[in-house]
MOPAC internal coordinates of N, CA, C and O (Angstrom, degrees):
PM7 1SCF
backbone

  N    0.0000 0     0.00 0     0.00 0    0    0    0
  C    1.4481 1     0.00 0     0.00 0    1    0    0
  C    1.5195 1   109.38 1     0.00 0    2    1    0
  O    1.2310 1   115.45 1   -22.45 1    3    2    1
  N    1.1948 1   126.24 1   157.55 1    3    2    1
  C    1.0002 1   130.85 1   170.35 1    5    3    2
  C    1.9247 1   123.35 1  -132.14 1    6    5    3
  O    1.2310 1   137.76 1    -8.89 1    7    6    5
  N    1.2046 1    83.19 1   171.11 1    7    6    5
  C    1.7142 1    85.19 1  -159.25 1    9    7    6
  C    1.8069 1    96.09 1   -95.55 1   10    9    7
  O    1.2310 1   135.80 1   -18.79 1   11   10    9
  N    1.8600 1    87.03 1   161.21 1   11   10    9
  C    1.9062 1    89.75 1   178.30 1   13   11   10
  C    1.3446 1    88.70 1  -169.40 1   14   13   11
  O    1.2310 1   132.74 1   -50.76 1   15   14   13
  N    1.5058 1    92.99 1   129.24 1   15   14   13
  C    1.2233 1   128.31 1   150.01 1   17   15   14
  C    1.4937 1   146.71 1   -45.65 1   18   17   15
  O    1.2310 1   100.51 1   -95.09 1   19   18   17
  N    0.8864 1   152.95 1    84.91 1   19   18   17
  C    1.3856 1   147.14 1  -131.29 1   21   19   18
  C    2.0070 1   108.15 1  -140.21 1   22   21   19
  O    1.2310 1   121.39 1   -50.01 1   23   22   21
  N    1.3540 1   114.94 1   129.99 1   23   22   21
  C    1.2674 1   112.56 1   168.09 1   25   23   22
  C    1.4373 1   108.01 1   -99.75 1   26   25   23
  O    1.2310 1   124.61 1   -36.28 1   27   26   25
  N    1.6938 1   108.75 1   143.72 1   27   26   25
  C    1.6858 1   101.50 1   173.38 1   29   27   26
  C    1.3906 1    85.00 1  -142.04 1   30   29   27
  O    1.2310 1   127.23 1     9.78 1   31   30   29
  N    1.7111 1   103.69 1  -170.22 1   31   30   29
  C    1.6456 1   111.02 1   177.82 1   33   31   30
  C    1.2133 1    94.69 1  -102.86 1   34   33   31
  O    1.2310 1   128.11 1   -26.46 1   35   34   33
  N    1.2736 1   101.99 1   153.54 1   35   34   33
  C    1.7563 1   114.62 1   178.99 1   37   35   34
  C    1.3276 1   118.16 1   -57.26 1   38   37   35
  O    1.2310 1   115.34 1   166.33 1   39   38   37
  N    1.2132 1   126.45 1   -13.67 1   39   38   37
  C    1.5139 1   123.46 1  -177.17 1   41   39   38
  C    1.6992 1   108.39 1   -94.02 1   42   41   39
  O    1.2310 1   123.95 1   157.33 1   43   42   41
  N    1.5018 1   110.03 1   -22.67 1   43   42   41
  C    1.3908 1   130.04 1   169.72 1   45   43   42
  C    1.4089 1   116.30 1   -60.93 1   46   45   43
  O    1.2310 1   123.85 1   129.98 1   47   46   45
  N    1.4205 1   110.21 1   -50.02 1   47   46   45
  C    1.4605 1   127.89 1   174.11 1   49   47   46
  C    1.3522 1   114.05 1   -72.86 1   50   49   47
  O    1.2310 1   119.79 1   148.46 1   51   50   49
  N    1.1245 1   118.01 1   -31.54 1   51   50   49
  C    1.5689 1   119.99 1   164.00 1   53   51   50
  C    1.7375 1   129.09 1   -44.76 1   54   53   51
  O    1.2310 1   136.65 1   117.13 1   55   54   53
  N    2.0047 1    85.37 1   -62.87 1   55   54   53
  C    0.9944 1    89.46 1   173.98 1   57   55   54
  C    1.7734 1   121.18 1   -43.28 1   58   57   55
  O    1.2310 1   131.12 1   103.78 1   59   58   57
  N    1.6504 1    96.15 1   -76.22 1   59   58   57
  C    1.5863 1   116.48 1  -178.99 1   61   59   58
  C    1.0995 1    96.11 1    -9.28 1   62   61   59
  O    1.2310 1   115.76 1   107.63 1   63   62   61
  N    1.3014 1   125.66 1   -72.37 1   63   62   61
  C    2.0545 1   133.96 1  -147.83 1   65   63   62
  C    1.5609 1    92.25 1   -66.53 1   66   65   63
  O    1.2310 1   105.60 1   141.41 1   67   66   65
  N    0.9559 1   144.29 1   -38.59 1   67   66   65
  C    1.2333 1   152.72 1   161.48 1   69   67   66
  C    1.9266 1   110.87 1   -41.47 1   70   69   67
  O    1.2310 1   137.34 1   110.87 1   71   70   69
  N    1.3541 1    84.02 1   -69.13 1   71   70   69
  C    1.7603 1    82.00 1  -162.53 1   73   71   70
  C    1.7572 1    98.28 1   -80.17 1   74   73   71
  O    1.2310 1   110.68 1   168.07 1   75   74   73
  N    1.6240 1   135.12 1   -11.93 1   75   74   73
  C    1.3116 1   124.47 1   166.18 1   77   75   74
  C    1.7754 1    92.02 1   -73.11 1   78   77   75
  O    1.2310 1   101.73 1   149.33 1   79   78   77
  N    0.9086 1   150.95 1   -30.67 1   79   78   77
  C    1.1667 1   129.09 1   177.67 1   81   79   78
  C    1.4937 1   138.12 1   -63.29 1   82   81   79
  O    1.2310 1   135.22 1   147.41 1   83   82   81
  N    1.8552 1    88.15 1   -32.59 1   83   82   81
  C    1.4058 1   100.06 1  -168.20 1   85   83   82
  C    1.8046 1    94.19 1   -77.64 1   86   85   83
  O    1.2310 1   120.04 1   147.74 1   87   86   85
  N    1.6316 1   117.54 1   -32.26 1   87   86   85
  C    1.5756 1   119.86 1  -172.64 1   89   87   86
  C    1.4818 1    95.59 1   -69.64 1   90   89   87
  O    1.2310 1   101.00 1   175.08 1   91   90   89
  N    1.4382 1   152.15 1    -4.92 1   91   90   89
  C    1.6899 1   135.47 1  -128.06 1   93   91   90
  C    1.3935 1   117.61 1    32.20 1   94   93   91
  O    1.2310 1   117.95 1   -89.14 1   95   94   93
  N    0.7393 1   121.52 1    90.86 1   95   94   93
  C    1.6699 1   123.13 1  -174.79 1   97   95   94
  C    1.6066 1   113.03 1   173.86 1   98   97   95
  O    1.2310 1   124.54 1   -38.56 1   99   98   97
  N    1.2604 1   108.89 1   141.44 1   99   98   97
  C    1.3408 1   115.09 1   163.80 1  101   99   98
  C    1.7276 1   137.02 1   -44.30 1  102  101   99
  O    1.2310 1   105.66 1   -30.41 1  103  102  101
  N    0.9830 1   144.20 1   149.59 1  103  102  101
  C    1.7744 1   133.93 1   149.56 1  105  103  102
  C    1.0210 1   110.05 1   -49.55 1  106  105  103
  O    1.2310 1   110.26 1   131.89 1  107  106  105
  N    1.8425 1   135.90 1   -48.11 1  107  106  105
  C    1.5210 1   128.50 1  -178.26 1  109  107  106
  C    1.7382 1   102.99 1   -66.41 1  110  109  107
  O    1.2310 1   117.74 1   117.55 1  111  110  109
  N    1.1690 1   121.92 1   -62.45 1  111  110  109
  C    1.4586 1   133.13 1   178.24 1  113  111  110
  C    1.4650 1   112.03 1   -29.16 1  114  113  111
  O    1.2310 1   127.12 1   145.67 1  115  114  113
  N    1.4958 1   103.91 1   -34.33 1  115  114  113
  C    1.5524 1   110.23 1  -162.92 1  117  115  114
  C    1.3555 1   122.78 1   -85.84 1  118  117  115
  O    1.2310 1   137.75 1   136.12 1  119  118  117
  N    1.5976 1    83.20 1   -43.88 1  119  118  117
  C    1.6920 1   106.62 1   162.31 1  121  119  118
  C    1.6931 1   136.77 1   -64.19 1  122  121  119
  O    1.2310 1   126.80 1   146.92 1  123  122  121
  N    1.4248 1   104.53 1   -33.08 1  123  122  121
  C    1.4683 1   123.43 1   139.51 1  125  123  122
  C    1.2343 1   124.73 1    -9.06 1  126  125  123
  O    1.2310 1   132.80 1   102.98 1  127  126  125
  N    1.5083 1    92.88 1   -77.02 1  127  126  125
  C    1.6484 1   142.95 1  -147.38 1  129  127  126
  C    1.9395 1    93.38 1   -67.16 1  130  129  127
  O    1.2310 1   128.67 1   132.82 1  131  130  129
  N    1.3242 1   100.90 1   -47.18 1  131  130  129
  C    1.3575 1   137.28 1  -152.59 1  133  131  130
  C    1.9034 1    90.22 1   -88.95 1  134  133  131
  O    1.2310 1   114.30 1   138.08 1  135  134  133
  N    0.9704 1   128.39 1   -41.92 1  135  134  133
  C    1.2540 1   132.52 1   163.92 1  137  135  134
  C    1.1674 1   124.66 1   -57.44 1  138  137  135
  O    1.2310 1   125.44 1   119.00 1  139  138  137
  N    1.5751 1   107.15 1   -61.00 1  139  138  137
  C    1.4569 1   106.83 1  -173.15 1  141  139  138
  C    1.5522 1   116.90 1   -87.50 1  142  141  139
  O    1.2310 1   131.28 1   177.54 1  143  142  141
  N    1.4510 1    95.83 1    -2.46 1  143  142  141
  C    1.7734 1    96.58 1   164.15 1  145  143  142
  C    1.8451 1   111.69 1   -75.62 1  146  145  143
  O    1.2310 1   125.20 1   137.41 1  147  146  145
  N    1.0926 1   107.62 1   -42.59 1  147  146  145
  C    1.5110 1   122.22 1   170.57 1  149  147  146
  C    1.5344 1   110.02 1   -43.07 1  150  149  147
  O    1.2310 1   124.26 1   128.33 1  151  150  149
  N    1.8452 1   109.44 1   -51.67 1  151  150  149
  C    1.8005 1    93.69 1  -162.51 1  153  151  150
  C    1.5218 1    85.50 1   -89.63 1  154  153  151
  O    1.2310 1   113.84 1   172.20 1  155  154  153
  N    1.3916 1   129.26 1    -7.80 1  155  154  153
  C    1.7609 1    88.16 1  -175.14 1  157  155  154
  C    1.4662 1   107.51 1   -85.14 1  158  157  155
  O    1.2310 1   113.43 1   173.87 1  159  158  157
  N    1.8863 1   130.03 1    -6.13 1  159  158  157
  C    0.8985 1   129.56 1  -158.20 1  161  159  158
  C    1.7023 1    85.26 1   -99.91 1  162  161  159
  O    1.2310 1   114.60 1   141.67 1  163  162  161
  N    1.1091 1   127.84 1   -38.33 1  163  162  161
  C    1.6828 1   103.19 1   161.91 1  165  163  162
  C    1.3859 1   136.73 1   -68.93 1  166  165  163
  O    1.2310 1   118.04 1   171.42 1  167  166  165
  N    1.2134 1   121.35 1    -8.58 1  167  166  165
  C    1.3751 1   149.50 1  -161.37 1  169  167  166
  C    1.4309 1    87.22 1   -93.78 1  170  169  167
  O    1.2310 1   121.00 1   113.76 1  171  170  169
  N    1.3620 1   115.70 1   -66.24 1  171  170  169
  C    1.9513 1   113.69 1   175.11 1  173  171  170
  C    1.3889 1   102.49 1   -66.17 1  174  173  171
  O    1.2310 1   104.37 1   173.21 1  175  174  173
  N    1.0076 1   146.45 1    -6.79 1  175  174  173
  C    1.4678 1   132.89 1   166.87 1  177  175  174
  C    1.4389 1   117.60 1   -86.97 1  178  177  175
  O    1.2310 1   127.00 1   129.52 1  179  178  177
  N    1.2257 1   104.14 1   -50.48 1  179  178  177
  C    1.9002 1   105.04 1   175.64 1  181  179  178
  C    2.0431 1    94.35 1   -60.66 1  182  181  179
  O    1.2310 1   112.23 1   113.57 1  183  182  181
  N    1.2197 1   132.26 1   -66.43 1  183  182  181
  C    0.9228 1   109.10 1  -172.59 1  185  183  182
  C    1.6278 1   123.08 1   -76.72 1  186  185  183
  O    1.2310 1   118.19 1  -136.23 1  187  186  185
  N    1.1333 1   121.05 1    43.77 1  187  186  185
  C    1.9358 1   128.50 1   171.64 1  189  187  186
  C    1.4157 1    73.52 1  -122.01 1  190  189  187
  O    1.2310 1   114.02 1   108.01 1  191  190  189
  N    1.4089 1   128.93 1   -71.99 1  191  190  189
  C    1.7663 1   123.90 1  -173.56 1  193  191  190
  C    1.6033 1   113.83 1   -35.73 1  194  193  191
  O    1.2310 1   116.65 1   113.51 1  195  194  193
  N    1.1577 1   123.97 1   -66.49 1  195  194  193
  C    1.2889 1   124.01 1   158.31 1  197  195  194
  C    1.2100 1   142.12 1   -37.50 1  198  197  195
  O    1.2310 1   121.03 1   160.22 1  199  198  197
  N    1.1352 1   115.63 1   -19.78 1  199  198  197
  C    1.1936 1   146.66 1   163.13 1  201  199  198
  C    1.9011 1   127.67 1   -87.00 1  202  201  199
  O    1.2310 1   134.56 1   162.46 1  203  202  201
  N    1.2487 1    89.44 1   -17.54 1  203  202  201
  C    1.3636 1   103.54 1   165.71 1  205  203  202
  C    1.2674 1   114.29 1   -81.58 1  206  205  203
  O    1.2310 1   127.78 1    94.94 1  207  206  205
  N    1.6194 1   102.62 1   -85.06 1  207  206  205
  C    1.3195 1   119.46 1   148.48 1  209  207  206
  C    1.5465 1   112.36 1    18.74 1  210  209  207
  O    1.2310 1   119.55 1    96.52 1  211  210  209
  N    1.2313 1   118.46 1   -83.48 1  211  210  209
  C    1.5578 1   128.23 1  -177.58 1  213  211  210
  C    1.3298 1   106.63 1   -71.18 1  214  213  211
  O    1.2310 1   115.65 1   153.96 1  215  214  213
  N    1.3969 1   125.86 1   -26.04 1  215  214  213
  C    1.7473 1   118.14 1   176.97 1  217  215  214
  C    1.6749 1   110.18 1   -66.74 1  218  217  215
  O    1.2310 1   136.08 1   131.07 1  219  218  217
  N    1.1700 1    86.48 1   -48.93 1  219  218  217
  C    2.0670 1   101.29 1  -172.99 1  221  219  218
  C    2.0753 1    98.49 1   -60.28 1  222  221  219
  O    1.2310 1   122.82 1   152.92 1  223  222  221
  N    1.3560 1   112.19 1   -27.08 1  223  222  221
  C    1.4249 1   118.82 1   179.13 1  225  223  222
  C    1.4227 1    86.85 1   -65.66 1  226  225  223
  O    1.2310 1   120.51 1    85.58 1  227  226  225
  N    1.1220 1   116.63 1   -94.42 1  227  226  225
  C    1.2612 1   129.70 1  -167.57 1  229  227  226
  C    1.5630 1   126.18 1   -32.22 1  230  229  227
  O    1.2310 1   125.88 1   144.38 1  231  230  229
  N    1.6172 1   106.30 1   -35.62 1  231  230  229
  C    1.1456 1   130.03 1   164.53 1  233  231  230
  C    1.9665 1   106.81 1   -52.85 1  234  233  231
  O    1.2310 1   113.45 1   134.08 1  235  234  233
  N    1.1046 1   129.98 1   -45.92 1  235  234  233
  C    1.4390 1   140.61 1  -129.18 1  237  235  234
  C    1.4028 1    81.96 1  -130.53 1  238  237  235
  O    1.2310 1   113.20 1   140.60 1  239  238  237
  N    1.3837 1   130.46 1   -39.40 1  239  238  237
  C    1.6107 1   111.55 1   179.48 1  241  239  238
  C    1.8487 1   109.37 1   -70.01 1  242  241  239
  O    1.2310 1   119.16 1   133.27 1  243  242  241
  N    1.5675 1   119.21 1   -46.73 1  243  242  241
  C    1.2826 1   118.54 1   169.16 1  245  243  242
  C    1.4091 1   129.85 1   -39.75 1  246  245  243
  O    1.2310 1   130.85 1   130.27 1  247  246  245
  N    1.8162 1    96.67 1   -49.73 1  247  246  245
  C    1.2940 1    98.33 1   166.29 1  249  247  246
  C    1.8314 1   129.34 1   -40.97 1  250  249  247
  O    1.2310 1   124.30 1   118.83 1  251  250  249
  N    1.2731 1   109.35 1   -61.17 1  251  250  249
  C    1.2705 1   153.55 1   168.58 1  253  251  250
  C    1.5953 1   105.39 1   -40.66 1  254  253  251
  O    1.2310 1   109.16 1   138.89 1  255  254  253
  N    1.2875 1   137.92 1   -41.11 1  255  254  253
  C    1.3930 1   170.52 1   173.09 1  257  255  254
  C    1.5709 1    96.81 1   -68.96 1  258  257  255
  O    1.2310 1   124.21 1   105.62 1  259  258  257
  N    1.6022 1   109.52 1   -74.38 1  259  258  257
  C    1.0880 1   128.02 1  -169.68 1  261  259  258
  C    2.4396 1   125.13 1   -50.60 1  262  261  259
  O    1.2310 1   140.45 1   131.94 1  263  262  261
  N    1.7848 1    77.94 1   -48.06 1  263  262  261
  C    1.4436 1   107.15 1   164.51 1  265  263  262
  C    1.6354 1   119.68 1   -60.78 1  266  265  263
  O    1.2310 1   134.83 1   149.69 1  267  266  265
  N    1.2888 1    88.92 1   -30.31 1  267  266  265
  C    1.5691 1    90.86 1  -172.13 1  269  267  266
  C    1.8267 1   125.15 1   -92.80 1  270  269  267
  O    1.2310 1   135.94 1   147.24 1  271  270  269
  N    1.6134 1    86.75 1   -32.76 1  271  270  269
  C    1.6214 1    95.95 1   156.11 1  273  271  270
  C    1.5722 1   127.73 1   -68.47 1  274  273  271
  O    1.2310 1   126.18 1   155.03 1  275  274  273
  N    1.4658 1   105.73 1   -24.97 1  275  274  273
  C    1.6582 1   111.89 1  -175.05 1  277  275  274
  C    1.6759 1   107.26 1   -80.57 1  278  277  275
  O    1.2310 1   124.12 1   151.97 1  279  278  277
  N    1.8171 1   109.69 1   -28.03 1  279  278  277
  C    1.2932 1    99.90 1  -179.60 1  281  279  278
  C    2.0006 1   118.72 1  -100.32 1  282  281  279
  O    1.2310 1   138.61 1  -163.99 1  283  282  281
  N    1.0934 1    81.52 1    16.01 1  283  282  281
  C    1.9777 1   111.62 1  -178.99 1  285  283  282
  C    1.5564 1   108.19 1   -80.40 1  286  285  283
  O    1.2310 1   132.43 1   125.79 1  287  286  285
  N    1.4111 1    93.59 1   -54.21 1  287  286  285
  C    1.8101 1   100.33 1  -168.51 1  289  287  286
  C    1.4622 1   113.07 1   -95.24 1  290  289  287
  O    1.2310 1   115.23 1   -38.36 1  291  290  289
  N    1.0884 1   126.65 1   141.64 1  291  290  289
  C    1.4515 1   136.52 1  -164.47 1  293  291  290
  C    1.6991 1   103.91 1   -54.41 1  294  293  291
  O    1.2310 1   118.21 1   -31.83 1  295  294  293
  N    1.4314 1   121.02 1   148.17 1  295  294  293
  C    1.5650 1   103.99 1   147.04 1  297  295  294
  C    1.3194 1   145.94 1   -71.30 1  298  297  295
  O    1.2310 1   118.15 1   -47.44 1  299  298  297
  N    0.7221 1   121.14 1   132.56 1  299  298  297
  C    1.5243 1   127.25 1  -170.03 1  301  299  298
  C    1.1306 1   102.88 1   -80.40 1  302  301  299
  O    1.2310 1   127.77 1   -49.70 1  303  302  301
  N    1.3307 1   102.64 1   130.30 1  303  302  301
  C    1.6040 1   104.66 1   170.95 1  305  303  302
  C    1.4892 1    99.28 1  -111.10 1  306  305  303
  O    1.2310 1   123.80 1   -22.55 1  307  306  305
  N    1.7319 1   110.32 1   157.45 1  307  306  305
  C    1.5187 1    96.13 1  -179.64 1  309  307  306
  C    2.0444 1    93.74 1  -109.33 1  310  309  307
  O    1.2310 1   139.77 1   -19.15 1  311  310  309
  N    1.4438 1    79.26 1   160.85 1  311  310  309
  C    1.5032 1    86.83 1   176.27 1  313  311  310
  C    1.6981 1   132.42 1   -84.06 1  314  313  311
  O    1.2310 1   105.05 1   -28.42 1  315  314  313
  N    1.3992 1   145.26 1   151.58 1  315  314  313
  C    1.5046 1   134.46 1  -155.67 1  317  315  314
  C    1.4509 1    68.33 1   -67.73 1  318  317  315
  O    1.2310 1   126.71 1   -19.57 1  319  318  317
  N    1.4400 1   104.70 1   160.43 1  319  318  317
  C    1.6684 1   134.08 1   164.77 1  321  319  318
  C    1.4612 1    98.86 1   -91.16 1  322  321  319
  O    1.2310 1   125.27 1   -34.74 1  323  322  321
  N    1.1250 1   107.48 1   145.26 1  323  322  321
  C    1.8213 1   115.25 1  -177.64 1  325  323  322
  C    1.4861 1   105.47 1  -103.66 1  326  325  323
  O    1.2310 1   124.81 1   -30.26 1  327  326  325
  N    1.3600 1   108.38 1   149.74 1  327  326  325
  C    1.4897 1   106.49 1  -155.13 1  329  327  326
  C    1.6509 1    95.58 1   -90.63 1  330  329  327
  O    1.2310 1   124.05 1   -35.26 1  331  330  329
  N    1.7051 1   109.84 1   144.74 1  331  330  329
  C    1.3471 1   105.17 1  -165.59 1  333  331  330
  C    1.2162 1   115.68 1   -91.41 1  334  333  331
  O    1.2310 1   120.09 1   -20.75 1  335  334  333
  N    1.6546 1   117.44 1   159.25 1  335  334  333
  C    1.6409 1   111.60 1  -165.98 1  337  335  334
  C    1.4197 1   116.16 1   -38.10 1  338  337  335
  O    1.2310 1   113.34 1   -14.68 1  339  338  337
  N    1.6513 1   130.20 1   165.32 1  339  338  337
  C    1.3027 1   105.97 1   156.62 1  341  339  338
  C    1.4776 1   132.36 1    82.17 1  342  341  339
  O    1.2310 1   130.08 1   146.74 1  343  342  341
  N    1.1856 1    98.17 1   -33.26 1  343  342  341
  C    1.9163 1   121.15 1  -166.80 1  345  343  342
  C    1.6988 1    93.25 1   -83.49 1  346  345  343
  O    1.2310 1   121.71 1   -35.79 1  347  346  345
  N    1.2006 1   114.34 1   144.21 1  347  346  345
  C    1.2324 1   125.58 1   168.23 1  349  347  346
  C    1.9385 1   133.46 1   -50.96 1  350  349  347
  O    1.2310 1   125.39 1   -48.59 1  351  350  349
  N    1.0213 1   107.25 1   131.41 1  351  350  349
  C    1.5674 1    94.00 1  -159.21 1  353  351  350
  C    1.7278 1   105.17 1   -88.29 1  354  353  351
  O    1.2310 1   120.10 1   180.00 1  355  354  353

């Protein structure tokens, strides 16, 4: 581990020593704590973003796929249905 230095305002630092006390825990411990909750909660955000990212690709290439086969193949026309034996006219 390594050590770090940090400036705050005195009423900031107050608090901290206060609220690591009220948790059991240190101000460095807390601040840590307080860090590495931060990068894993960006760390899960770039990768849900990233993860989008490639859905909306994937999303938009099918489309794209999809568009291109529908304007490829002829329209179909359907034919009158012939009225069935028997059946009322």
């Amino acid at each position: 581990m390594k050590n770090l230095t940090i400036t705050v305002e005195d009423s900031v630092l107050e608090w901290a020593r206060i609220e690591a006390a009220r948790r059991g825990t240190s101000v460095s411990r807390m601040v840590g704590d307080f860090m590495a909750e931060l990068q894993q909660r960006e760390d899960a955000y770039e990768r849900a973003y990233l993860a989008w990212r490639t859905d909306e690709r994937n999303w938009q290439a099918q489309a794209d796929v999809q568009a291109r086969a529908r304007s490829a193949s002829p329209a179909r026309v359907d034919a009158p249905k012939a009225a069935k034996p028997g059946g009322a006219a």
